[in-house]
Structure formats: C-alpha cells, structure tokens
C-alpha positions in Angstrom: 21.7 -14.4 -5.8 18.7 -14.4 -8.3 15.4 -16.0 -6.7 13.3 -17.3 -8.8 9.9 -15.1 -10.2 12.5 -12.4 -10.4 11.8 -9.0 -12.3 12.0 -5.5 -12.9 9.1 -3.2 -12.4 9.1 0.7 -12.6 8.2 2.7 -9.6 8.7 6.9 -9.9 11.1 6.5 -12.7 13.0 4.5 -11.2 13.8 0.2 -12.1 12.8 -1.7 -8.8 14.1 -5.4 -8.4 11.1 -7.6 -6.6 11.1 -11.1 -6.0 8.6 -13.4 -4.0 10.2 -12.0 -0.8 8.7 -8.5 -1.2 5.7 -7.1 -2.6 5.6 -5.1 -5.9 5.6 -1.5 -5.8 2.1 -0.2 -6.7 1.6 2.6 -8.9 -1.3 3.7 -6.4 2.3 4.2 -3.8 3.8 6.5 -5.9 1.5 9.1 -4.3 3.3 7.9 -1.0 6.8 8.6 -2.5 5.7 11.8 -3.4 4.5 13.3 -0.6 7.7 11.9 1.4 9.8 13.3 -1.4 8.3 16.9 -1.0 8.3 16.5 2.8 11.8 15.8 3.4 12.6 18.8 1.2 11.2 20.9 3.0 12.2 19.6 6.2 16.0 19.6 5.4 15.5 23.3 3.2 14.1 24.3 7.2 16.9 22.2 9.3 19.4 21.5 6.8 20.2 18.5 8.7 17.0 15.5 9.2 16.9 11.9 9.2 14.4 9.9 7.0 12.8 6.6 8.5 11.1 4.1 5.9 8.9 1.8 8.7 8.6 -1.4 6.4 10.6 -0.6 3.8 10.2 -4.1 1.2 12.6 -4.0 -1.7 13.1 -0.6 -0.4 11.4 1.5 -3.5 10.2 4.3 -1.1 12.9 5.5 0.3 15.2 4.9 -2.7 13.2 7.3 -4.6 13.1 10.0 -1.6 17.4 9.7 -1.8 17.2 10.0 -5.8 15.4 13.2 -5.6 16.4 14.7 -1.9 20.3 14.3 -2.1 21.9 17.8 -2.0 25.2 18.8 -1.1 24.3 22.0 0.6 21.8 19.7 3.0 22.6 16.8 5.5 20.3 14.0 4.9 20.4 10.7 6.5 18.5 8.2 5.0 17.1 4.8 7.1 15.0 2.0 6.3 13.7 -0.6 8.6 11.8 -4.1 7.5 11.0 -7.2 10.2 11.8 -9.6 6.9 15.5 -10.6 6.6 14.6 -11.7 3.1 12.9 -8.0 2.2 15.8 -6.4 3.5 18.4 -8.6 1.1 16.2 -7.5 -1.6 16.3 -3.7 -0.7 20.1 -3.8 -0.5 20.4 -5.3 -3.8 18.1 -2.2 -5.5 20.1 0.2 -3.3 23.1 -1.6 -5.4 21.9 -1.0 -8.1 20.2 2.0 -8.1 23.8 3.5 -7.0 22.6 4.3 -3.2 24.1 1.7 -1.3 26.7 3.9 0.4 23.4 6.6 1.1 20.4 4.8 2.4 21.1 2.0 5.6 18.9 -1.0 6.1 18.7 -2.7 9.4 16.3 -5.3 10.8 13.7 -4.0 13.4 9.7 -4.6 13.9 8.9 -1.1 13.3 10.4 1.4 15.7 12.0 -1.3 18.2 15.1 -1.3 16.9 16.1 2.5 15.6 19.1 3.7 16.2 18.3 7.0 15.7 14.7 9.4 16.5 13.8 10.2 12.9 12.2 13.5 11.8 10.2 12.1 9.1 9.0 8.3 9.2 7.2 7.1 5.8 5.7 3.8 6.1 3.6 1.9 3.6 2.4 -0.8 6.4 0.3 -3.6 5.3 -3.3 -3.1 5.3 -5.3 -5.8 4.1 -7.7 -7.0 6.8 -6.5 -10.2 8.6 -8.9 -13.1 6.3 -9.8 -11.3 3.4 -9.6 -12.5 0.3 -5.8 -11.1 -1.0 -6.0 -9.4 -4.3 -5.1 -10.9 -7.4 -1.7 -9.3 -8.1 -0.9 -10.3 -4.0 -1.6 -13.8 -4.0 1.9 -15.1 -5.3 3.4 -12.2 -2.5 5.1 -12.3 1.3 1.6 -12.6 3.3 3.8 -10.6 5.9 3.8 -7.5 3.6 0.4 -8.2 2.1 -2.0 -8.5 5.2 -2.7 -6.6 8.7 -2.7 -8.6 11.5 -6.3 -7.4 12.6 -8.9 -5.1 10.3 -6.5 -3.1 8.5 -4.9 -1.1 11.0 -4.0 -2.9 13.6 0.3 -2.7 12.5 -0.5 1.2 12.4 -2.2 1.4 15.7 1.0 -0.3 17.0 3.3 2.4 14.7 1.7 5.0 16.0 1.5 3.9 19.7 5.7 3.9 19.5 5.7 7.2 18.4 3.2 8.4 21.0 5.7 7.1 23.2 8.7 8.7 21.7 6.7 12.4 21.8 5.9 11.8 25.5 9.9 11.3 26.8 10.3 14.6 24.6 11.2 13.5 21.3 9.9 12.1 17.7 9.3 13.1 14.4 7.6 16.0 13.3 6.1 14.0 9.9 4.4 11.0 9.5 3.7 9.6 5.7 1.6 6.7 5.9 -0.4 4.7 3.2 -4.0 3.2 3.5 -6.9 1.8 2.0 -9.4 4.4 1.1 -11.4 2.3 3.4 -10.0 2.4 6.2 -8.9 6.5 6.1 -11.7 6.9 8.8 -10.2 4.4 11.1 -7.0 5.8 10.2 -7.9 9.0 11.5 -9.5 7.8 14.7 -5.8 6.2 15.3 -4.2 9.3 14.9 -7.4 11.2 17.5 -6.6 8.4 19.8 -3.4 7.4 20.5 -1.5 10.9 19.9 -1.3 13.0 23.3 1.0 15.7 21.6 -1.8 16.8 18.9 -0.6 17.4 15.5 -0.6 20.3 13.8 -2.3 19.1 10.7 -3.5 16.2 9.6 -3.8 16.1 5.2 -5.1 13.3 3.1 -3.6 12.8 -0.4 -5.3 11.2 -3.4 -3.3 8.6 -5.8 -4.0 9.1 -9.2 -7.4 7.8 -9.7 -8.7 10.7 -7.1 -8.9 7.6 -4.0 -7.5 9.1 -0.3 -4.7 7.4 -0.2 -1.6 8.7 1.9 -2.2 10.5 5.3 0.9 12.8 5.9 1.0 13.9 9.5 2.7 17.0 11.0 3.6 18.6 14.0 5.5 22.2 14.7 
C-alpha cells in the first residue's frame, strides 16, 4: 500500500523506499553501512558462519546494503533486523521486496535487544540521537519523532543498548562488534557509555569520520 509523501532516495547505491513512517537515510549514514559492510566480512572470512543484528532498523537501508555486498556462497550469513515501529518495519519489508532480499534479511518487532531470537555477532544500530526538546532539523520535522529524537540528551536509547549487551557478555555470550552512529557531539558521552557500562572491556574502541571529516560511527570490538 503506497502512503502518502512517498519516495525514492539513494543510500550506498542502492534505491531506498521512505515514507512518513521512517526517517530518510542520510548520506552522513552511509559511513555506518560501510563500516558494518567491512565488518561482517571479516567476521564471516574469520567464522564463516555469523549473524548480523540491525538494532532500529527504519525502512531497513542498513542492513539491506550489508546483504547486497556480504552475501557469499562459500560463507553462512544470517541477516536480522529489529525496529519497535510496526509501521517502520512494513516499510523495511517492502525495500527488502524490492531490493530482491526478502527471502535473506528477517524483520521482527522488538525494543532493541528484548525480543532477539538469536545472540548476534555483530549488532549495527543507527539509534536516534537528537536530544529529547531540541529543535528537530529541518529535513526531520515532517519524520517519525520515534526515529528522530532520544528520549534523554542524546544517548539515553544507547545507554539502554548497551546495558542489554553488558548483560548478554556477563551470562557468557554477545557480540563481538558493535557499529553504532552518533552526533559528533555526543562521541565523548558515547565513549563514557561504552567506559561505563561494559564489564568485559573491549578490545578496541575506533571512531569513523562521514564524509565531511565529522566522528561519526563508533565500531566496537572484542576478541
């Protein structure tokens, strides 16, 4: 069914179906896909068989883009994708449709990590960051406010993300990548998060830029 403000934007190469249920891939993300993309290579070249979480996933542009370019024969990927929105979820069917990976990625329902079925070994999430009460950006205004804004100063949804997978670690199990995106802002805070609430320390901790040279995506590792 076609909602209305329908379109097609371009995200990695790649024709992305948003609506007013979902937020608009940025091209400032496409940092985010990248890093997943060449993460979850080299996890699955290292393990041959992983599974991919996208925490959040919208219309589902992330992790699409990680299948387009990570699907190999000679390595078992699974591909997952999680949003809380019922509405975002319909959406990232519909481009998994279309972009032929309907049968390869699976969407399900679940605030964050609540509802996984599975421990993934990479999660990528692209978590909404806006401080609670700020003024929204221009391009966000006609957007989900559910996808647009954090429910405290920015990092209060990753606090909670990263609190889940504190608790995974500590029964003996969780990813060994995390791939989130911020606000150059807030990388500080971000990285306080990650001091904080991880017992099992990572092993590195790198910052990527997007293209106009602003820390953007925080990719996480542990051996």
């Amino acid at each position: 069914m076609t909602v209305k403000g329908e379109r097609i934007v371009g995200f990695c190469r790649q024709s992305i179906i948003v609506n007013r249920n979902v937020m608009a891939p940025r091209h400032k993300t496409q940092v985010t896909a990248r890093v997943a993309v060449a993460a979850t290579n080299q996890m699955a070249t290292e393990h041959r068989t992983i599974t991919v979480l996208d925490v959040g996933t919208g219309s589902g542009a992330i992790i699409l883009v990680v299948a387009k370019e990570t699907e190999d024969s000679n390595m078992k990927i699974e591909y997952l994708a999680c949003d809380i929105s019922v509405e975002a979820l319909q959406v990232a069917r519909r481009n998994a449709d279309h972009l032929k990976k309907a049968n390869v990625v699976e969407f399900f329902q679940s605030d964050l990590l609540t509802s996984i079925p599975t421990v993934p070994d990479v999660i990528i999430a692209n978590l909404p960051y806006v401080p609670d009460g700020q003024e929204p950006p221009e391009l966000a205004r006609e957007e989900p406010r559910c996808a647009v804004f954090d429910t405290g100063d920015g990092t209060e949804i990753l606090d909670k993300l990263c609190t889940q997978i504190d608790q995974l670690q500590r029964k003996g199990n969780g990813p060994k990548r995390l791939i989130f995106e911020t606000d150059p802002n807030l990388v500080e805070r971000s990285m306080d998060i990650i001091r904080l609430r991880f017992r099992n320390h990572p092993s590195s901790v790198v910052v990527h830029a997007d293209q106009n040279l602003d820390l953007r995506t925080v990719e996480v590792s542990w051996t």
